[in-house]
C-alpha positions in Angstrom: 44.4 15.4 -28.4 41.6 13.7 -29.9 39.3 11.8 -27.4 37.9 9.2 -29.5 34.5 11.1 -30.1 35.7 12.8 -33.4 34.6 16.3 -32.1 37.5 19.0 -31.6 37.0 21.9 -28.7 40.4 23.3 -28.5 41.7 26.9 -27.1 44.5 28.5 -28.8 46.0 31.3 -30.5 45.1 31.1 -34.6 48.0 31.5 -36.4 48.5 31.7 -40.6 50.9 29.5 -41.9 51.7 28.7 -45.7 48.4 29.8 -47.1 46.7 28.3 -44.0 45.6 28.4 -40.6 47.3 26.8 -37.6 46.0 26.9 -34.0 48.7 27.0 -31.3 47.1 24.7 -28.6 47.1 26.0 -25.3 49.2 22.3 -24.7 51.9 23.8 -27.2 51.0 21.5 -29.9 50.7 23.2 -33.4 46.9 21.4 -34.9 46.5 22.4 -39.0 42.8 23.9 -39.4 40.5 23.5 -42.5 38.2 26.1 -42.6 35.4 26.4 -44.8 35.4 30.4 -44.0 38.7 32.5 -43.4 39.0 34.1 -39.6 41.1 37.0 -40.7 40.1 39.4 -37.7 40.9 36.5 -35.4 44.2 36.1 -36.3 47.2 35.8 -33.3 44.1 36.0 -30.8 42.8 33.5 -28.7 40.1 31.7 -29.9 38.1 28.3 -29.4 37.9 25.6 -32.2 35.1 23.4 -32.7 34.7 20.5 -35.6 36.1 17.4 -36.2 39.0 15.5 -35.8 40.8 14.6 -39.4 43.6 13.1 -37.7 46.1 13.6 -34.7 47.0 17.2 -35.9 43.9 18.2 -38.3 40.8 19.3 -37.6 37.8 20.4 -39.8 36.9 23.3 -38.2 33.1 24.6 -38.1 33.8 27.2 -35.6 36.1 29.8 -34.5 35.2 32.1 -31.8 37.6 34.7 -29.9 37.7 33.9 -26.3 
């Protein structure tokens, strides 16, 4: 999903998983956030990631809004 830029903008659901956050992509792929402040309310609702790519399935999230 990355398009060479670095910079993530990606709608899913947020989902916890093993101490962390996951964002179901709305292409069914599972992406691993790391986020520098924990989204709690926004948890199983749509939302819209922005930050960086890490790697294939990682991104360093600076944003989480609900969409």
């Amino acid at each position: 999903m990355p398009d060479g830029s670095g910079h993530a903008d990606v709608a899913g659901t947020l989902m916890r998983d093993n101490g962390g956050f996951v964002l179901r992509a709305d292409r069914g792929v599972s992406i691993r956030l790391l986020l520098h402040r924990v989204p709690v309310d926004l948890v199983e609702k749509r939302v819209q990631v922005t930050g960086l790519w890490i790697d294939e399935y990682t991104i360093e999230a600076d944003g989480v809004a609900p969409i």
